[in-house]
BALO-992044 format. One line per 10 residues: number of its first residue (from 1); their letters; for each residue x, y, z of C-alpha. Coordinates in steps of 0.5 Angstrom, whole numbers, plus 500, padded with zeros to 3 digits. Layout:
BEGIN
NUM) a) X:Y:Z; ...
END
This chain:
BEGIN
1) xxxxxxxxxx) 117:773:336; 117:766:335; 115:763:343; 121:758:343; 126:764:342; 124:765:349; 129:765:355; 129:759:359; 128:763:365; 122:765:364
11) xxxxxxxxxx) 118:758:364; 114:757:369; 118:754:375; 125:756:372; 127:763:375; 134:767:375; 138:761:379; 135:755:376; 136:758:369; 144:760:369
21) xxxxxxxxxx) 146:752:372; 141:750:366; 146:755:361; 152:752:365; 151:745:365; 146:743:359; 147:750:355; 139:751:355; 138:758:354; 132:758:352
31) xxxxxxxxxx) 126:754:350; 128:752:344; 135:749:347; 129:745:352; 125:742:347; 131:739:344; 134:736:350; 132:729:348; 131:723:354; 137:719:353
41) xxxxxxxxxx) 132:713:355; 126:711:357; 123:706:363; 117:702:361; 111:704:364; 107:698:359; 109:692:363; 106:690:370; 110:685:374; 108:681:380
51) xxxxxxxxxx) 110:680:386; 113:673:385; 116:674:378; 121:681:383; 128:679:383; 134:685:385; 137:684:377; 131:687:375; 131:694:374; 125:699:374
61) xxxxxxxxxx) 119:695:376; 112:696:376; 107:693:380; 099:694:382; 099:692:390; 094:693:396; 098:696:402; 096:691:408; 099:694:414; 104:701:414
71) xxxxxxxxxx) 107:702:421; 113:707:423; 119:704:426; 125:706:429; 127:713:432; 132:719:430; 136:717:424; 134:709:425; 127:712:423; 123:709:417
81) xxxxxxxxxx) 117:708:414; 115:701:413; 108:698:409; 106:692:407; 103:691:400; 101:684:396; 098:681:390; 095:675:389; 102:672:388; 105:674:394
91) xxxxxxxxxx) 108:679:399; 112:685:399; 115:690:404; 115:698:402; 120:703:405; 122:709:406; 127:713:411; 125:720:409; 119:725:408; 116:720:413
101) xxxxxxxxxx) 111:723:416; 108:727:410; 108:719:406; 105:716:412; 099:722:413; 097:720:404; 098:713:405; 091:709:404; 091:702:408; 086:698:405
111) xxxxxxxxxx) 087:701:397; 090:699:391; 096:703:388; 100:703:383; 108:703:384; 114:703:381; 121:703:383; 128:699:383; 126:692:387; 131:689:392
121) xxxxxxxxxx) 131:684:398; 131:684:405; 130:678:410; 129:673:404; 122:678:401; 121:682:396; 122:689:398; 123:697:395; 124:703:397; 122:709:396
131) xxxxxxxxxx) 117:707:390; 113:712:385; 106:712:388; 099:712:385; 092:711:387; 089:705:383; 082:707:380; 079:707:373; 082:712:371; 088:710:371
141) xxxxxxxxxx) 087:702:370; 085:705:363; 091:709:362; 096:704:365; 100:707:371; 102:715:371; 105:715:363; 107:709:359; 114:711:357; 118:714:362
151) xxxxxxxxxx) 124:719:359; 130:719:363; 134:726:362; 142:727:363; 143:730:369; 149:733:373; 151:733:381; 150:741:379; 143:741:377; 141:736:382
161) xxxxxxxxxx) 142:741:388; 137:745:384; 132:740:384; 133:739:376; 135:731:377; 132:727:371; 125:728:373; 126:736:375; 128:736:368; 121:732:365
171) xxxxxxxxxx) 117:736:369; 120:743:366; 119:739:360; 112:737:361; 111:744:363; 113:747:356; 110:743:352; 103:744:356; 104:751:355; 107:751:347
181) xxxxxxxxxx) 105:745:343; 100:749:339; 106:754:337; 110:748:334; 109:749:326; 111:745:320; 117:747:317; 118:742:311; 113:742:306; 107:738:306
191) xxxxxxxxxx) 107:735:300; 114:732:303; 111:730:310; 107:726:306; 110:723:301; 116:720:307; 110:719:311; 112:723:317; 109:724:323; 108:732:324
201) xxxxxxxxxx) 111:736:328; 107:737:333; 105:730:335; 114:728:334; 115:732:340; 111:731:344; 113:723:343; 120:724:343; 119:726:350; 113:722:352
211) xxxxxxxxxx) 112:717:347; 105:714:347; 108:708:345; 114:704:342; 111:705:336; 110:712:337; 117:713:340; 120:710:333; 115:715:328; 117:721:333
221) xxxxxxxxxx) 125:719:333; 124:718:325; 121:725:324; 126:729:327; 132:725:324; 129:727:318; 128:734:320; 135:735:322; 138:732:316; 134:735:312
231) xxxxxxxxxx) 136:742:315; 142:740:315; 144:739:307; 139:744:305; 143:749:309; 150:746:305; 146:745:298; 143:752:299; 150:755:300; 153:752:295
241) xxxxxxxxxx) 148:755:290; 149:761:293; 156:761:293; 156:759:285; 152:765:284; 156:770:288; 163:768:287; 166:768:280; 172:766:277; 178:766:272
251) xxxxxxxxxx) 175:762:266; 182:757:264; 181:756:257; 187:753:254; 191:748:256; 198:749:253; 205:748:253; 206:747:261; 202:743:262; 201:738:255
261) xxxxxxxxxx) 209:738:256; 210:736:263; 205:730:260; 208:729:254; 215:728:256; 216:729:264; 210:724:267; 214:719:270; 208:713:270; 201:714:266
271) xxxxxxxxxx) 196:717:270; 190:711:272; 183:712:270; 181:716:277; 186:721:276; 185:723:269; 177:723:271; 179:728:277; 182:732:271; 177:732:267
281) xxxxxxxxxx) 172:736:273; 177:740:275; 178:742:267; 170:744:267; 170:746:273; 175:752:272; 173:754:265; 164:756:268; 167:763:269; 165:760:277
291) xxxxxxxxxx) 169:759:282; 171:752:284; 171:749:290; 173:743:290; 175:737:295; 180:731:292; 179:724:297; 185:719:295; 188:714:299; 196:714:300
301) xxxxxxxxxx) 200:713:295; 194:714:290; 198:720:286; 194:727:289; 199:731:288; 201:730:281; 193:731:279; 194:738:284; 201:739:280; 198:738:273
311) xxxxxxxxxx) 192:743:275; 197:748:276; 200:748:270; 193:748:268; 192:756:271; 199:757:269; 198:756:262; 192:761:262; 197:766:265; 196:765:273
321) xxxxxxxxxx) 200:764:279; 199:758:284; 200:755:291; 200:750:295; 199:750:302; 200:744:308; 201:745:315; 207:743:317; 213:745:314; 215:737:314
331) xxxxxxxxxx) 210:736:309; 210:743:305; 217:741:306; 215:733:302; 210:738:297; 216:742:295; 222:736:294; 217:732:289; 214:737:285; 221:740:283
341) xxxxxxxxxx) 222:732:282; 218:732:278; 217:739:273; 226:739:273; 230:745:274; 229:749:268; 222:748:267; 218:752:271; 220:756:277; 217:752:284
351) xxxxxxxxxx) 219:757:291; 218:755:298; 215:759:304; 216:756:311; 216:759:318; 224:757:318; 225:760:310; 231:766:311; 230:772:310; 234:775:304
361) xxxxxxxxxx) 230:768:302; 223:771:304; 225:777:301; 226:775:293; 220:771:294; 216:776:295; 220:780:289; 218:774:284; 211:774:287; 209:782:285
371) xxxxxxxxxx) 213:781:279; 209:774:276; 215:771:275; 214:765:281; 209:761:278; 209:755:283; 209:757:291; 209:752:297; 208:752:304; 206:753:310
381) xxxxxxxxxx) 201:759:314; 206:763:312; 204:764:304; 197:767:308; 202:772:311; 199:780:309; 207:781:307; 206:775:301; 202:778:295; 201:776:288
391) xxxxxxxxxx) 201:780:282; 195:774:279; 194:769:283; 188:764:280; 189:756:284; 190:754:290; 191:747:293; 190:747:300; 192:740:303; 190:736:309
401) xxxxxxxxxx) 184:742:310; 181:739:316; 188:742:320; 186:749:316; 180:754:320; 176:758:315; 179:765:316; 186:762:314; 183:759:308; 179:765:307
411) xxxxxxxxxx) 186:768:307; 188:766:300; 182:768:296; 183:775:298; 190:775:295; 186:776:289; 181:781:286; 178:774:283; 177:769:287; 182:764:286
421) xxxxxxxxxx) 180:757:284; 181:752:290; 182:745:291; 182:742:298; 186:735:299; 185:730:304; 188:723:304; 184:721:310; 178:717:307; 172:719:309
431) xxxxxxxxxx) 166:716:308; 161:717:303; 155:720:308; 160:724:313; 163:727:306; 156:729:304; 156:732:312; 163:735:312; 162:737:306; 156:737:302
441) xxxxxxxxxx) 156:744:299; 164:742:296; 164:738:289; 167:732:291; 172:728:286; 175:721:289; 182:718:287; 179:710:288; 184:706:284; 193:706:286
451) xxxxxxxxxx) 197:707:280; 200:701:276; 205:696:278; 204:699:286; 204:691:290; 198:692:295; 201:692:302; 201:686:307; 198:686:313; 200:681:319
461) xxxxxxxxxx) 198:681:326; 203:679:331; 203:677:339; 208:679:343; 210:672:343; 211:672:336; 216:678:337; 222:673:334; 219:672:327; 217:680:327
471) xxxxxxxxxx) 226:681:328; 226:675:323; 222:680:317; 226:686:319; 233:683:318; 231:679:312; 228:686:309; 234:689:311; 239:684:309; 235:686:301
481) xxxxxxxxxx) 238:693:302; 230:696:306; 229:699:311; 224:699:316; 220:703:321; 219:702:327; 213:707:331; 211:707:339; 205:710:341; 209:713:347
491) xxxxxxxxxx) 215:716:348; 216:715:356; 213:710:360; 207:712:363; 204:709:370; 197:709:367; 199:705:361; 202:698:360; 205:700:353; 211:699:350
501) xxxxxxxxxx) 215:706:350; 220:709:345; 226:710:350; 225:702:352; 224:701:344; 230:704:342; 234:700:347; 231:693:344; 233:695:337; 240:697:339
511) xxxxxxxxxx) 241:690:342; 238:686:337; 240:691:332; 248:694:334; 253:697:331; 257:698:327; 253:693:322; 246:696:323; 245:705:324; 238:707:327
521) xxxxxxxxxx) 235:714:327; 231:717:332; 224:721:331; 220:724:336; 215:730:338; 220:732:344; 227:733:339; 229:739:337; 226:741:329; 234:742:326
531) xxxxxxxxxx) 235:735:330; 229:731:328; 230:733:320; 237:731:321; 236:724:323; 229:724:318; 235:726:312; 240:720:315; 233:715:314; 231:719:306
541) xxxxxxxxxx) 239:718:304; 240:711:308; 245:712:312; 240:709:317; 236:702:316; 231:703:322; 227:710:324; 223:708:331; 220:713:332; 213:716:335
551) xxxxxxxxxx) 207:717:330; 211:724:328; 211:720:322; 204:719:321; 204:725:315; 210:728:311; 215:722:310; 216:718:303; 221:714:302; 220:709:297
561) xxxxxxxxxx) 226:705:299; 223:703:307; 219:696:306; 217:695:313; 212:698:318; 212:696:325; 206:698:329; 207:697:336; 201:696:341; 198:697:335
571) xxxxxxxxxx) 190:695:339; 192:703:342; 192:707:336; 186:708:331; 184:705:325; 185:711:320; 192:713:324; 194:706:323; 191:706:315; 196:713:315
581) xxxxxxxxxx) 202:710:318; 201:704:313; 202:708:308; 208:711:310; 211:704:306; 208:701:299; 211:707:295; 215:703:291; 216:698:286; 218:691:292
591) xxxxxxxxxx) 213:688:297; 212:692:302; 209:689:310; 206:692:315; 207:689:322; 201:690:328; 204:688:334; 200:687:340; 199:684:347; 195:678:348
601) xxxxxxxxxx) 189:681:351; 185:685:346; 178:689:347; 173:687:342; 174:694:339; 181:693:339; 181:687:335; 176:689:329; 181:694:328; 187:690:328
611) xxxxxxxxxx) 183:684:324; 181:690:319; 187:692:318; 190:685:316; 184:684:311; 183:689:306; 187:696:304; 181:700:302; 181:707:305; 174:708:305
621) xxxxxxxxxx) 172:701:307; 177:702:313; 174:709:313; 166:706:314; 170:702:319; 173:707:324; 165:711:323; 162:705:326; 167:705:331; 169:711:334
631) xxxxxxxxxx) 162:715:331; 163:721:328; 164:726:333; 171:723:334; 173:721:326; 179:726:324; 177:733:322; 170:733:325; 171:735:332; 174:742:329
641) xxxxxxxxxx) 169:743:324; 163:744:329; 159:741:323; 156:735:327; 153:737:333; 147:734:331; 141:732:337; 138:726:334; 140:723:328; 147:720:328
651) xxxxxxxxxx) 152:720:322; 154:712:323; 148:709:324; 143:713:320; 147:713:313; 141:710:309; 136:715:312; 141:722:311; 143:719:304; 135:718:303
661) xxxxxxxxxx) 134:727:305; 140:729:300; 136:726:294; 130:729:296; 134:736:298; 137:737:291; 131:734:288; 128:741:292; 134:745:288; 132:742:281
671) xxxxxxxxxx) 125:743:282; 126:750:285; 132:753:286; 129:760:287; 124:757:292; 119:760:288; 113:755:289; 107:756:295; 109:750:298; 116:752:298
681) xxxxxxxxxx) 114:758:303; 114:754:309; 123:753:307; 123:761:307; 120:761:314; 124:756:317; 130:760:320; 134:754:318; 141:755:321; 138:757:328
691) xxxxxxxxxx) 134:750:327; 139:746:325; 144:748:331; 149:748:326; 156:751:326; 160:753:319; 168:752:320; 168:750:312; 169:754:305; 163:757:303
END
């Protein structure tokens, strides 16, 4: 048994009590979880100052004093220990106000300590109180104090009861390490170690935790990113092989009527570069006889639909059934409306399955699914109900996937005997090194480009001191025949939040806006589903120039007519909300804006959203940005996906480094793919996916 599997309890000074606060507040289990409990900082023990050189700004301090004097002063709660201390630059007073009696009984008049504490001042002198204590000798002149770098530990109010502050949680750590350094084994190969010039594992534990130097501390915290890197992306790229050789999948070897039909005479605008490069790898991808599994990246409005539409014309022509799933019915809804836009009536037959589909609808569905006859199926969690079966489905767009857990996703594979080929699809870019994360055993095709003759949308930051010119832009765009959207972070004022609401708004837009000469639809989480699509359909079918509405409209919305977005308190929102709600507007052929309102107090963060958004349209780029931001525990999508509970190594900032262990990882794939090679042993050994810490929420 590997000792490191071992129960946390049984680690010396630990016991049954100490080890179920540490499970409950920490999550240390066992002495795995302990070792990879990393200091959130250290406190320099290198640096000795000197008594002149003491101020109360200063933090931890360490010093080399002689204590002169020591007398106990004061009685019953008053009492206190006070001893003064100097070097050569001046006097400093030393005190303690608990355990007096035992400090006063070791403490050495006349000998030279080492002390270390939070300096203060009292009566105008230097002063600390209760400081780290060690006799000064030759021994510890050599080793400079009682460690040169001192970890600090997260701790709760909890552990601290069980004596497990910081310093308890070093001891425990200390302990194990003592006991259990020599049964940390290697687990990359050494021929990898060597080449990356990593320091072995071994020597990065023990200087993670206490680290012999700053350079030390580097080498170990470089060691261990790259190990969980590098587990990491061995455990996706080592999924994805297998997956490729377990599932098998319909081969489609024909392109034939539907889909040359549809592209020769009902594509309304011709397809760009990135989309027909799109096609091409789902094209290869469905004819290896393998089952795709496929992410599609494409920032708003850059056409993904028509890319899944024309790859499941592409099933349908070898003889398949199809669907997509979304997961909401406003967007299954979105999905449904512009493909029957797009592949006519009498072309090929398009169903639509939501929770609010009837049940005489439901029914004939149902009967046109088992008899092959329903090539195209859209909707919501509905299409993985038990009661929908399809006599030959063999394609599967899946959108938005992050808003999808595996066992629904896993659900349409079962639907049939082969597998179907599947394509996921996300309009919230994702940067290059989180995708690879995310990801990493999915095939990634990006759409980077917008369709011909769409204008880039214009961004402008108003104040709210500019809030006339923002009502002068929307009449103007009104005046022209647009409409306008108008979105609040809130819908009823909060106490805590000083933000512009929904229902205030609404009042303002009346005001300014009244009618009879301008209509206004109201859109929000809090009305009913039949009220919100109604006043959705008098927006779509114009009957109202304005919608203010809550960021409900993040997704699922298209009208090409609205020109204007106007984002209240936008400094409140995040960048990729405020890229999706941008790409609400700009999908038609006239100049579109994008309105950021704001107080006049921004946070530095707040302002380099709203300076990002003003200066460039690109989705991805916006996507680094929001990585840079927010980290990735908190970017759309990740938080679910369990993926990310990385230890050491962080996906924002070490980009360079995760991009560096891809490589060498799939170099180890084409090299090996059966780990077949004696240095390679050492791969098989590692139980990787405890290692790694990971968690799989994801198709594989």
């Amino acid at each position: 048994m590997n000792p490191f599997d071992t129960p946390i309890e049984y680690l010396k000074g630990v016991g049954a009590s100490r080890a179920e606060v540490l499970k409950k507040e920490l999550g240390i289990v066992k002495f795995d979880d302990l070792l990879k409990f990393y200091p959130y900082k250290y406190i320099d023990r290198t640096k000795f100052y000197k008594v002149r050189d003491i101020n109360p700004d200063l933090p931890y301090v360490q010093l080399i004093v002689r204590v002169t004097r020591k007398e106990v002063l004061g009685e019953n709660r008053s009492k206190r220990l006070v001893a003064q201390a100097q070097d050569d630059t001046g006097v400093m007073e030393l005190a303690w106000f608990q355990a007096i009696n035992w400090v006063e009984k070791g403490l050495q008049v006349g000998k030279a300590y080492i002390i270390f504490g939070k300096p203060g001042m009292f009566n105008g002198k230097p002063q600390m109180s209760h400081p780290e204590m060690e006799l000064y000798s030759s021994q510890t002149r050599d080793r400079k104090g009682n460690m040169t770098m001192q970890p600090a530990y997260n701790s709760t109010e909890k552990l601290k009861q069980f004596s497990l502050d910081s310093k308890g949680l070093q001891k425990l750590t200390a302990s194990l390490l003592e006991l259990h350094t020599k049964d940390i084994y290697e687990n990359l190969p050494l021929y990898i170690v060597n080449r990356y010039r990593l320091m072995s594992r071994q020597d990065a534990f023990r200087n993670i935790h206490f680290p012999e130097d700053a350079n030390k501390l580097a080498e170990a915290q470089h060691r261990l990113k790259f190990e969980e890197l590098f587990l990491l992306q061995f455990k996706l790229l080592k999924n994805k092989m297998l997956h490729t050789q377990k599932f098998k999948g319909n081969i489609f070897d024909k392109v034939g009527e539907y889909f040359n039909t549809f592209y020769n005479e009902k594509l309304p605008f011709p397809l760009t570069n990135a989309q027909k490069r799109v096609l091409k790898e789902i094209r290869v991808d469905t004819q290896r006889g393998v089952q795709m599994n496929r992410l599609l990246q494409g920032d708003v409005g850059s056409g993904k639909t028509v890319v899944a539409l024309m790859s499941l014309l592409i099933a349908i022509d070898n003889g398949f059934q199809t669907c997509m799933m979304a997961p909401t019915e406003i967007l299954a809804n979105q999905h449904y409306q512009t493909i029957k836009a797009l592949v006519g009536d009498d072309f090929v037959e398009v169903g639509l399955l939501t929770g609010s589909t009837k049940k005489k609808e439901r029914n004939i569905l149902h009967e046109r699914l088992m008899s092959g006859e329903l090539k195209i199926l859209i909707g919501t969690h509905a299409l993985i109900e038990d009661t929908v079966q399809y006599k030959n489905l063999g394609f599967v767009v899946i959108d938005e996937q992050h808003r999808f857990g595996v066992e629904q996703r896993s659900k349409l594979w079962r639907k049939n005997v082969v597998p179907p080929h599947v394509l996921v699809m996300t309009a919230t870019p994702i940067p290059r090194t989180l995708a690879m994360t995310l990801y990493g055993d999915l095939d990634v095709s990006v759409i980077d480009e917008l369709p011909a003759g769409r204008k880039p949308i214009e961004t402008v930051h108003f104040y709210e001191s500019q809030r006339l010119r923002m009502f002068g832009m929307m009449r103007e765009e009104i005046a022209k025949g647009r409409q306008v959207y108008v979105v609040y972070p809130l819908i009823q004022e909060s106490e805590k939040l000083d933000l512009k609401n929904l229902e205030e708004g609404i009042e303002v837009m009346r005001h300014e806006f009244p009618l009879p000469k301008y209509n206004i639809s109201i859109v929000h989480g809090k009305i009913q589903a039949a009220v919100k699509e109604e006043e959705m359909q008098r927006f779509i079918a114009h009957k109202a120039q304005i919608m203010v509405a809550t960021t409900v409209i993040e997704v699922g919305v298209n009208v090409p007519n609205a020109s204007v977005m106007i984002i209240e308190n936008a400094e409140r929102f995040g960048l990729s909300q405020l890229h999706q709600l941008r790409g609400r507007v700009g999908r038609g052929a006239e100049q579109s804006y994008c309105i950021l309102m704001s107080g006049n107090k921004l946070s530095h963060d707040g302002r380099k959203r709203l300076d990002t958004m003003v200066r460039t349209n690109n989705g991805f780029e916006i996507a680094e940005i929001d990585l840079e931001l927010r980290g990735p525990g908190n970017i759309e999508g990740t938080q679910q996906s369990g993926v990310l509970d990385l230890k050491i190594a962080n996906i924002a900032t070490d980009q360079e480094l995760l991009i560096q262990v891809r490589k060498c990882v799939e170099g180890i794939f084409e090299k090996d793919p059966q780990l077949a090679l004696p240095e390679h042993q050492v791969l098989h050994q590692a139980n990787l996916s405890k290692q790694a810490g990971l968690s799989w929420d994801k198709i594989s």
